[in-house]
C-alpha positions as a printed Julia matrix, in Angstrom:
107×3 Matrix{Float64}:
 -40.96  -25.36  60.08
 -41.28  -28.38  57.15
 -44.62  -30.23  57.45
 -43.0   -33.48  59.34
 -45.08  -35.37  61.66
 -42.41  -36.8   64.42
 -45.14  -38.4   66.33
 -43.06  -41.84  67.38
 -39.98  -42.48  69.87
 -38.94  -44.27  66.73
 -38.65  -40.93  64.5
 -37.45  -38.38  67.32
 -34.67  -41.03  68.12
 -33.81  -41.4   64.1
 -33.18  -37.43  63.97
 -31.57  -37.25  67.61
 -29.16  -40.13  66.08
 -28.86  -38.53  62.85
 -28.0   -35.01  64.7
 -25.17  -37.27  66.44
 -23.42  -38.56  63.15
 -24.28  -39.5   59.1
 -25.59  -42.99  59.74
 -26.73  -45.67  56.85
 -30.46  -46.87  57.42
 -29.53  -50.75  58.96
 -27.4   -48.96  61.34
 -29.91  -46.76  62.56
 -32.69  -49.84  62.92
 -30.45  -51.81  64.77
 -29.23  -48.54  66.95
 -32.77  -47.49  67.77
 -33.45  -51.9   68.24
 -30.72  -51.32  71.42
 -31.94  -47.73  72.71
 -35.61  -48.84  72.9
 -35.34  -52.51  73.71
 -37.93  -53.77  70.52
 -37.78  -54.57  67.15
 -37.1   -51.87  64.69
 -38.57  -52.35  61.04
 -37.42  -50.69  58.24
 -41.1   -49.67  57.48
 -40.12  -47.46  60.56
 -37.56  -46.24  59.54
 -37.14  -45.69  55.74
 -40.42  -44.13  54.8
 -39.24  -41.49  57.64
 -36.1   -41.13  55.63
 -37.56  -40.74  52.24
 -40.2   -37.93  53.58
 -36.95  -36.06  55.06
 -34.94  -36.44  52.12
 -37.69  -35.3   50.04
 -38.46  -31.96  51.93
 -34.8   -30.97  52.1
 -34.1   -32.03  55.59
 -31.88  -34.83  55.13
 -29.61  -36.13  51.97
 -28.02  -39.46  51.26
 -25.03  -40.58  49.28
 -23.76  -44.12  48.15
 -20.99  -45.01  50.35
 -18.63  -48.19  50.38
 -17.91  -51.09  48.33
 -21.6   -52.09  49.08
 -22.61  -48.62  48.08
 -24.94  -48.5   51.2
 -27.06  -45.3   51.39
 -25.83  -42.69  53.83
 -28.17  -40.1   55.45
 -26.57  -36.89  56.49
 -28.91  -33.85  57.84
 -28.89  -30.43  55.93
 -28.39  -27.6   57.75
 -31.82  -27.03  57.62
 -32.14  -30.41  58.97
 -30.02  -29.61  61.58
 -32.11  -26.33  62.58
 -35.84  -28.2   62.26
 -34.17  -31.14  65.16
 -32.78  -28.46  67.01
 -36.57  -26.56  67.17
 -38.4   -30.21  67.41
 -35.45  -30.79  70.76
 -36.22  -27.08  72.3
 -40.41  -27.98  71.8
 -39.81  -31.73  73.68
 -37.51  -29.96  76.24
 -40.47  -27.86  77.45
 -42.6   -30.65  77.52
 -39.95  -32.53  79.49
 -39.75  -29.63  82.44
 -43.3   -30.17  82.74
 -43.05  -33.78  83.56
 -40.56  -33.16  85.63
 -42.84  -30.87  87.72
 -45.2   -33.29  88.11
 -42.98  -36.17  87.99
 -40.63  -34.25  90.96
 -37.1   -33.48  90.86
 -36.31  -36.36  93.07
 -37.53  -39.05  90.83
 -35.62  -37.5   88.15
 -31.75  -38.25  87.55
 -30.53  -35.58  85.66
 -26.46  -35.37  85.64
């Protein structure tokens, strides 16, 4: 696996919303503003980007009549989330067991 540290809510969300759809970067600070219910910065957020982009995981294009960067994941992009998402899963049925089932929703 790349050498990526996703040690924030604010990076696992930007490759969870990334896995969802291409996104440009103000639409992903203002998407991860609503999920988490705080400011967003783009020192957050683009650095994140850049560090993706530069080890393969991630590429961007100039969209629009703005020509606003769009991110896309690479397919190896798309293989390191789904690893990261398997690794946090595990660590998520483990708070569960401690947590309890009944004070977990799960659909």
């Amino acid at each position: 696996m790349k050498s990526v540290k996703v040690n924030t809510v604010v990076k696992l969300y930007t490759l969870i919303l990334l896995a969802e759809s291409d996104r440009h970067g103000y639409e992903l600070m203002k998407t991860l503003e609503d999920l988490l219910g705080a400011p967003v910065g783009p020192s957050q957020v683009y650095p994140f980007l850049r560090k993706l982009e530069s080890l393969g995981l991630l590429v961007s294009k100039k969209m629009g009549s703005r020509e606003k960067k769009v991110y896309s994941l690479t397919p190896e992009g798309r293989e390191f989330v789904k690893e990261l998402l398997q690794k946090s899963l595990t660590v998520l049925q483990a708070a569960v067991k401690v947590i309890g089932r009944e004070k977990v929703c799960l659909p």
